[in-house]
GUMAR-122303 format. One record per residue (C-alpha): residue in three letters; x, y, z. Coordinates in steps of 0.5 Angstrom, whole numbers, plus 500, padded with zeros to 3 digits. Layout:
REM residues N
AlaXYZ ...
This chain:
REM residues 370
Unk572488537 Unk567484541 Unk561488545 Unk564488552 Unk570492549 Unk565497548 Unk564502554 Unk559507552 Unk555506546 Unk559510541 Unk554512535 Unk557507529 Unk561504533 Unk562497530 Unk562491534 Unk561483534 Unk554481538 Unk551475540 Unk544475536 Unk541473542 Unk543479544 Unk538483538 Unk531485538 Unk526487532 Unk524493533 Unk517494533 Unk516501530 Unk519498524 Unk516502518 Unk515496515 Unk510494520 Unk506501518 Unk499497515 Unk500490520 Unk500494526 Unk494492528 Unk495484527 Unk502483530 Unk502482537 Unk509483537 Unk513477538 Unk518474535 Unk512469532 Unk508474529 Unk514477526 Unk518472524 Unk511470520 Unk509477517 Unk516476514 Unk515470511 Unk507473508 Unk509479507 Unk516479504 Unk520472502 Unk522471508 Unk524464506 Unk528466500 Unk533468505 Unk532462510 Unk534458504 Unk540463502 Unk543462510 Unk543455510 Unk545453503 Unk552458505 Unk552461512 Unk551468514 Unk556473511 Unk557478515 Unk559483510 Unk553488512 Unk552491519 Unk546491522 Unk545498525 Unk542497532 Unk541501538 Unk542501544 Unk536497550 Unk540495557 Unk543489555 Unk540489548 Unk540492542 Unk534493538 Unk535493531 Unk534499526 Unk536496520 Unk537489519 Unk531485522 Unk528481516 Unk535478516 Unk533478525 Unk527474523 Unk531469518 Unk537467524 Unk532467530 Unk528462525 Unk535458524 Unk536458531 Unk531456535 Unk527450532 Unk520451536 Unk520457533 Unk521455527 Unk515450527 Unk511455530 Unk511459524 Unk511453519 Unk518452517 Unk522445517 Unk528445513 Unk533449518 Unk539444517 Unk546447517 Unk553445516 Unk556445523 Unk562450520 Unk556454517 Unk552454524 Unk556457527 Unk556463522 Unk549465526 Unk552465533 Unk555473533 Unk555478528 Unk557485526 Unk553490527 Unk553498527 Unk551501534 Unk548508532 Unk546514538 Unk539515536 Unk535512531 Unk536520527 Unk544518526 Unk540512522 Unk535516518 Unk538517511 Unk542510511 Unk536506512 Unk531511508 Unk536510502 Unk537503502 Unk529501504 Unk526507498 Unk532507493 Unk535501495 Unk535493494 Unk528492499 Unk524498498 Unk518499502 Unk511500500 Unk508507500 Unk505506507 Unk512504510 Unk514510506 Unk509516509 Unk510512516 Unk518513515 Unk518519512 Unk512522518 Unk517520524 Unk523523520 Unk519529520 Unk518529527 Unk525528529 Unk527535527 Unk528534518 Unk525538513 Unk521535508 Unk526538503 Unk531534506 Unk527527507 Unk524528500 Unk532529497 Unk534523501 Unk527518498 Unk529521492 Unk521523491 Unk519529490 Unk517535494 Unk509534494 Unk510527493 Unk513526499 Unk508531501 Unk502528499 Unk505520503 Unk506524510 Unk499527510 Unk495521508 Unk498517514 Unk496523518 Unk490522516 Unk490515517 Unk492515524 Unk486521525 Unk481515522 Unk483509526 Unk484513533 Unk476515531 Unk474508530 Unk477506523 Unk480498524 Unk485498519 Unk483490519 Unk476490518 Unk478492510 Unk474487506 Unk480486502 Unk486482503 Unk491489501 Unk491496504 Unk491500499 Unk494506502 Unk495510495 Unk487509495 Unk487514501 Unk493519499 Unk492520492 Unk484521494 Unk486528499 Unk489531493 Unk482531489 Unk477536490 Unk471533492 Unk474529497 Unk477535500 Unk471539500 Unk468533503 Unk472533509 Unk472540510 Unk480541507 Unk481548504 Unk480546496 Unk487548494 Unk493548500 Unk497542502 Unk500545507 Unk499542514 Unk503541520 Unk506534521 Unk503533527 Unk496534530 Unk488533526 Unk489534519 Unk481533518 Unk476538522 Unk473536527 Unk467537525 Unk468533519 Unk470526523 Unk463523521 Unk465524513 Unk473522515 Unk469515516 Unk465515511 Unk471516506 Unk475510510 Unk468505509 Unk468507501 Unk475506500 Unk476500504 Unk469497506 Unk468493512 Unk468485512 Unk465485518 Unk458489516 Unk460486509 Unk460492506 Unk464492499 Unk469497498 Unk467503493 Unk473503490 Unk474497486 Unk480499483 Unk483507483 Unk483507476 Unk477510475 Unk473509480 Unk477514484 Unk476519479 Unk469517478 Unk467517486 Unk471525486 Unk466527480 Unk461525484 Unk462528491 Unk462536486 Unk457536483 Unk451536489 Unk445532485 Unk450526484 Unk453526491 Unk445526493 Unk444519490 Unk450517492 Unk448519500 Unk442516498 Unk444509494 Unk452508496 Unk452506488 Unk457510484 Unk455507478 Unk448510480 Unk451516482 Unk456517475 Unk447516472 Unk445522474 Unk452525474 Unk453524467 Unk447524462 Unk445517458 Unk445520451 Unk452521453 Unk454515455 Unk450512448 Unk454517444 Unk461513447 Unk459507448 Unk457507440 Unk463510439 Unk468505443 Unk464499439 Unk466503432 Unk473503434 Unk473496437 Unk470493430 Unk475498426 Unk481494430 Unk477488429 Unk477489423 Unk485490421 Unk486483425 Unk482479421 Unk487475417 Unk489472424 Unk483469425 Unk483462426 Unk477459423 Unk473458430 Unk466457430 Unk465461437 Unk468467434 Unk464466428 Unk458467432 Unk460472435 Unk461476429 Unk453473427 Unk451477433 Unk455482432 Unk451484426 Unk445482428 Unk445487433 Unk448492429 Unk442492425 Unk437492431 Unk441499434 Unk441502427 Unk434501426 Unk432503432 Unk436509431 Unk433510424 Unk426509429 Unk427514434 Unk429518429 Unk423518424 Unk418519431 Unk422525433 Unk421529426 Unk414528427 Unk413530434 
């Protein structure tokens, strides 16, 4: 069946489009966290699909065989066009076969195609759905479970405007295949995402190249950052719209985003160099008043983790990772190599050694007379 021989847009009615028909849909999940970068077009587009999620294994796959068109894309209906729900990393890779300007634009050359397999790009078959609802499971199967999954951001983005449009979280936490709280934990981080960014929060003024939405969502199940932002200490529950943080602790909201994120701009590093354990460290932190007073004052979470913890505690563990360290050392030895820097290390190692047990001795024999 060709698309004029559909009348009404019958929900997954499947037809055969023209591809100059299709349109990317600019809500996509996918886009969650390079809505900022993308203008929108099919440009920028084509190229947050050859960046992000190998565009070009695809684009080489078409040309090498031509489309098969055994998977209809689902679309929707936009006046003449269709906008496409599922399907668009597929979208990119024919625009970019299609139309050579755009292909240079984007930096790919090698678009030659066999005439016969040419013309495989020209119309495709595609699922026309009443709404973006009619698609939800499929897509959310596919994309969370499937073949091409999506990251947490595009998760908690999908899973928020599911929400929205009248599913409950036990449904959309059983179609993710996740669970309950999990699903729970990636809706509310996002709203709270979104509260940051509409108080002033720039998504790509992060200082480093990556996202790390999970820094933020696995964040506001701690205590102390949930007392921070003002959030009761032990309910989750939340409406899935609207301002999760109090307005009164928006200043701390920002806060939060500065430390987890940094700002190039301000060359301000990020505090949370890596979730473990860093994120642990900065919720400790955040409890305990004296060490949440230092970090105020310093921004330094290793100085903050000092007062935090005291020096004799950490003397006792770092001793007793060393001993655990030579004792592994030690069983491996008959797989030494013979190598001159390991020798010297190992002459270090006892030199030091000896050095700490006489300063232990040392303070010990002062302590006794004191």
């Amino acid at each position: 069946m060709n698309v004029e021989d559909a009348v009404v847009p019958v929900s997954g009615l499947s037809v055969v489009v023209p591809v100059d028909d299709l349109q990317f849909d600019k809500e996509n999940p996918r886009f969650a966290d390079a809505e900022e970068q993308l203008q929108f077009d099919d440009k920028s587009i084509v190229e947050f699909y050859r960046n992000e999620v190998d565009l070009m294994e695809l684009v080489n796959s078409i040309t090498a065989s031509g489309y098969i068109d055994f998977d209809p894309m689902l679309v929707i209906r936009n006046g003449k066009k269709f906008t496409v729900l599922e399907g668009n990393r597929r979208l990119a890779a024919l625009k970019v076969l299609r139309n050579p300007e755009l292909a240079a634009a984007v930096g790919i050359s090698d678009t030659k195609m066999r005439a016969a397999d040419r013309k495989s790009i020209d119309k495709i078959s595609v699922r026309i759905m009443k709404n973006k609802s009619d698609s939800r499971a499929y897509i959310g199967f596919k994309h969370i479970n499937g073949p091409h999954k999506w990251d947490s951001m595009a998760k908690a983005k999908y899973a928020s405007e599911w929400i929205k449009d009248g599913a409950t979280l036990d449904q959309v936490a059983k179609t993710l295949g996740d669970q309950n709280f999990l699903v729970r934990r990636l809706i509310f981080g996002y709203l709270v995402l979104k509260q940051a960014i509409n108080n002033g929060f720039d998504i790509e003024d992060r200082y480093t190249k990556r996202f790390a939405f999970s820094h933020l969502y696995t964040g506001l199940t701690r205590p102390g950052f949930r007392e921070y932002l003002g959030l009761n200490p032990d309910d989750l529950n939340f409406k899935t719209t609207g301002q999760p943080i109090p307005r009164a602790h928006v200043r701390q909201l920002m806060d939060v985003m500065e430390w987890l994120y940094g700002s190039r701009k301000r060359n301000i590093l990020p505090v949370i160099r890596s979730q473990n354990p860093d994120l642990n460290r900065l919720n400790e932190v955040l409890q305990r008043p004296q060490s949440r007073r230092s970090f105020m004052s310093s921004k330094s979470l290793d100085e903050a983790v000092d007062v935090l913890e005291p020096k004799s505690r950490r003397f006792s563990d770092a001793l007793l990772r060393a001993l655990s360290n030579t004792e592994t050392a030690t069983a491996l030895v008959v797989h030494f190599d013979g190598s001159t820097l390991l020798l010297e290390t190992a002459q270090t190692l006892l030199t030091q050694a000896k050095f700490l047990l006489e300063s232990m001795q040392g303070q010990k024999k002062g302590k006794r007379r004191a």
